[in-house]
C-alpha positions, 0 to 999 in steps of 0.5 A: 517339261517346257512346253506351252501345251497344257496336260489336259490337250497332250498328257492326261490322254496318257496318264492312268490316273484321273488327276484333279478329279476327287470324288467317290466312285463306288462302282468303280471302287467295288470292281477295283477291290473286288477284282484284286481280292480275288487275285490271290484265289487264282494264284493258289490255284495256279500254283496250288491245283495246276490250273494252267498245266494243260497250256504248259503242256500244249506249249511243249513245256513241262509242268514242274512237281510240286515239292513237299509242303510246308508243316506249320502244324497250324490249320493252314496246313489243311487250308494251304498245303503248298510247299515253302517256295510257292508259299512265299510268292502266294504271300506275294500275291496277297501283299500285293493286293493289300497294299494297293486295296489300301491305297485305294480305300485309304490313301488314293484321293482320285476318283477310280471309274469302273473301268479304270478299276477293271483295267488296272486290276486285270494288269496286275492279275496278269502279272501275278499269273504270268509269275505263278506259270513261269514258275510251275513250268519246269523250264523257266521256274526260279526253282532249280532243284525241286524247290529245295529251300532257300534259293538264291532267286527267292532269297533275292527277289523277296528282298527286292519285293519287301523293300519294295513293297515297303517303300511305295507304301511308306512313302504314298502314307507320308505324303497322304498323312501330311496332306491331310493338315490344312495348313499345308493345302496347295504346298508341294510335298517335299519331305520323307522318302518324296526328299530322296526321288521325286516318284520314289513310289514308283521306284518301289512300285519297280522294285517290288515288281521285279523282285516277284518276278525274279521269285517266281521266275528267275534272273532273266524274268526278273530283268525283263520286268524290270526293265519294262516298268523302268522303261514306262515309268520313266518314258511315261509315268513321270513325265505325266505326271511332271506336266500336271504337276508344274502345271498345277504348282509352277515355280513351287514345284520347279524348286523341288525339282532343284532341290530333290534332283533325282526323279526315279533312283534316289541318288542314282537317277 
């Protein structure tokens, strides 16, 4: 980004991280944790006990019955109760809230305002839950036949989610464990999965937020939302996030950016 305009005056308004500010915020923390450890309490309820059948209803839609339950003569059988299909995107809403609870405890070294927490944990609940509804809504469930098991949307979507979900994680820990030697303070990091894209991890980040909706909602949710975080990413999250960054390292990060030519897709884009 060539521009004589500093990140502080232009970009960081738009940025969701509080770049540069490393200190602890545990009220922020707990509100960010606490909210996302109760996401996936409302998605079983959603999926599970009907919660949000009477606003399907109220929108002319029809609530879709539930298919048999998964046997795993375990006491999750007791516990959880739900059949396979919406077993496997209650899975998704837990790994979802795992992974960014250890980002979060482990890895993120920006401070987290309350608010901020707030505001992104309220994001990704809506998201899970607009995910559950179009699913348990007869009309634009992935499910085509009563939940048979497997179909062709959740076989695709959980592999789009596992990749994913895998890739932003991997990635976010390659570069925080390598950060973590002295020796490479104030060095750009340039190796692992950062060496195929420069944000790979929000290429994972899309990645795996499409495959959940493709899951729970079929092919055109699925594109929908993937789409949408294309589009944000690339028309805001990286060129934020590429401001602070040739800001903050100059020539250094400019030659990663030769180096390591694609900025979203590796190899693509």
């Amino acid at each position: 980004m060539s521009s004589d305009k500093t990140y502080e005056s232009t970009s960081k308004a738009r940025d969701n991280v509080q770049r540069g500010v490393r200190r602890p915020n545990l009220p922020g923390t707990a509100t960010f944790f606490g909210l996302r450890t109760a996401d996936p309490f409302l998605q079983y309820q959603i999926l599970g006990n009907g919660l949000g059948s009477g606003l399907i209803e109220a929108l002319r839609g029809t609530p879709l019955p539930k298919g048999p339950p998964l046997v795993t003569n375990t006491f999750l059988d007791h516990y959880v109760g739900l059949s396979p299909y919406r077993t496997i995107l209650l899975a998704m809403s837990m790994g979802s809230m795992v992974k960014q609870n250890f980002h979060l405890t482990t890895i993120m070294q920006e401070e987290m305002p309350p608010l901020n927490g707030a505001v992104v944990s309220a994001f990704n609940t809506v998201m899970n839950s607009l995910n559950s509804l179009f699913f348990i809504t007869a009309q634009t469930s992935a499910s085509v036949n009563g939940e048979h098991f497997p179909q062709t949307p959740l076989i695709v979507g959980s592999v789009m989610y596992t990749a994913g979900l895998f890739i932003e994680w991997y990635s976010e820990l390659q570069r925080h464990l390598w950060k973590k030697d002295p020796a490479n303070k104030g060095k750009v990091y340039d190796a692992g999965l950062f060496g195929l894209s420069r944000h790979v991890n929000y290429f994972g980040y899309t990645m795996w937020r499409a495959g959940y909706a493709l899951a729970a909602g079929g092919w055109i949710w699925g594109a929908t939302v993937g789409a949408w975080f294309v589009y944000d990413f690339t028309q805001r999250g990286i060129p934020v996030l590429q401001h602070y960054l040739e800001e903050r390292y100059g020539e250094q990060y400019q030659a990663y950016e030769r180096a390591v030519p694609y900025k979203f897709i590796p190899y693509l884009w």
